[in-house]
C-alpha positions, 0 to 999 in steps of 0.5 A: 773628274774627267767625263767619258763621252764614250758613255753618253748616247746623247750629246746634249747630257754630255754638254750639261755635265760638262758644264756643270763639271766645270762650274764645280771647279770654277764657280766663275765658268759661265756659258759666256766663258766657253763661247769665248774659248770656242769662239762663238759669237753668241755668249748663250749658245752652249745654254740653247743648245743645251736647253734643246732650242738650237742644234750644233750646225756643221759650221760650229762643229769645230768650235765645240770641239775646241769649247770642249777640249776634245780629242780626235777620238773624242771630237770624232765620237762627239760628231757622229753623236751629234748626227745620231741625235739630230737627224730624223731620217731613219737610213741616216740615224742608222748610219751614224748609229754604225759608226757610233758602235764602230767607234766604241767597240773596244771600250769596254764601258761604251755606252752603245754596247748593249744597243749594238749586241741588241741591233744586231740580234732584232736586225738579223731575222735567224738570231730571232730565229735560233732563239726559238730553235732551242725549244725544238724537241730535237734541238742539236747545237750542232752547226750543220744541224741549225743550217739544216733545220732553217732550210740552209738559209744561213751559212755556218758562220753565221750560226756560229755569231748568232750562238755567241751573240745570243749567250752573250747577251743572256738571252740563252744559257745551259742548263746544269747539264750544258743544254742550251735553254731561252732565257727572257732578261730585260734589256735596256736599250735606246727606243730608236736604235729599236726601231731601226733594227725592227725595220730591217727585222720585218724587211727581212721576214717579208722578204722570206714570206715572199719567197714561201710563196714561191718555193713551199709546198701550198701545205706549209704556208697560208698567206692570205690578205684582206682589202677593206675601206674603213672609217678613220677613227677604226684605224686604231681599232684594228691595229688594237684587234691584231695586237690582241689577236698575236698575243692570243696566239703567243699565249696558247701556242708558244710551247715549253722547252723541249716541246717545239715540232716547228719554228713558224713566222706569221707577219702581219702587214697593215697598211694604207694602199691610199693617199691620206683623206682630208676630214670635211 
């Protein structure tokens, strides 16, 4: 059967099946037989690649795309795939990432499908947001309404999208009377497209605290920090203490649909303000 590379979120799977595929047919393809047909000069290199001990290189690029008879849709996926899988770099690996999704958005089996609806709910800080929304005791699915309530920060658009993405992916549905409800299913996504989305989530909330500060009344916010000098193995510590401490606060505080007065965000931001220390 012909493989799909639409399916793959890893470029390394799909050279492994592809070379098992080929062994099925052929017992006589070997990694020798297609680094002669992709004109590579090492007999070995699909295998090490494949083994994750070499990367493909910009300059043998096009030789696996003809190793693997790849189309220019095809070659095109495999690409940015590619780069997607090997670079370390956050702002590239979200790039690629964009141009992954851009590419399979009309395949109705792409593999980055559920990455892309999920990178586009956690990436977006007033997804998150509506869906805390529906608990409010007042809740209308009303445009104006929404915008209204989140202090005309988003246009109706924007709420518009956020609706359809957030029933799309289960994470709202209607009641037998058509209201709208939360719905928690679990969702299977790639770790690191996860990462991406929450460094732009945090970057965004940050962004809307700073702005509290200077636009609320002081009644409607309590920003407040702490600077302390610690001993390195604490560290750990106390990311485990604000770890425990927001799920407490989730545990008692979060309220029943229907229930909800207010929609609050509470960041937490621990960082070092010096340099790494050497251990003497």
């Amino acid at each position: 059967m012909e493989l799909n590379i639409y399916q793959y979120k890893n470029y390394r799977d799909f050279l492994k099946d592809f070379y098992v595929g080929k062994k099925k047919i052929n017992p006589r393809y070997s990694y020798a037989v297609f680094s002669q047909k992709a004109a590579l000069a090492s007999p070995n290199y699909l295998k090490r690649v494949m083994d994750g001990t070499r990367n493909i290189t910009h300059n043998n690029l096009r030789n696996f795309v003809v190793g693997l008879s790849l189309g220019k849709k095809e070659a095109l996926y495999f690409e940015n795939l590619i780069q997607f899988n090997q670079t370390q770099q956050k702002e590239v690996k979200d790039f690629y990432f964009g141009e992954l999704t851009k590419i399979s958005q009309h395949k109705e089996d792409a593999a980055f499908k559920m990455d892309a609806q999920f990178y586009e709910y956690l990436s977006h800080w007033f997804y998150v947001a509506i869906h805390e929304l529906v608990n409010l005791s007042d809740f209308q699915e009303d445009l104006d309404w929404i915008c209204s309530t989140l202090k005309n920060k988003i246009t109706k658009p924007q709420a518009r999208k956020a609706l359809d993405l957030l029933i799309k992916m289960g994470l709202l549905k209607r009641t037998a009377k058509g209201k709208l409800t939360q719905v928690y299913p679990k969702l299977e996504y790639l770790q690191e497209v996860k990462s991406l989305a929450i460094q732009k989530f945090h970057q965004q909330m940050i962004d809307l605290a700073k702005e509290s500060i200077a636009h609320e009344e002081i009644l409607e916010r309590d920003p407040s920090s702490l600077t302390i000098c610690v001993k390195e193995k604490d560290y750990e510590s106390i990311k485990k203490r604000i770890e425990e401490f927001r799920d407490e606060l989730n545990s008692k505080f979060s309220c029943q649909p229907g229930e909800g007065r207010e929609v609050l965000q509470l960041n937490f931001q621990l960082f070092s303000l010096t340099t790494k220390r050497r251990t003497p």
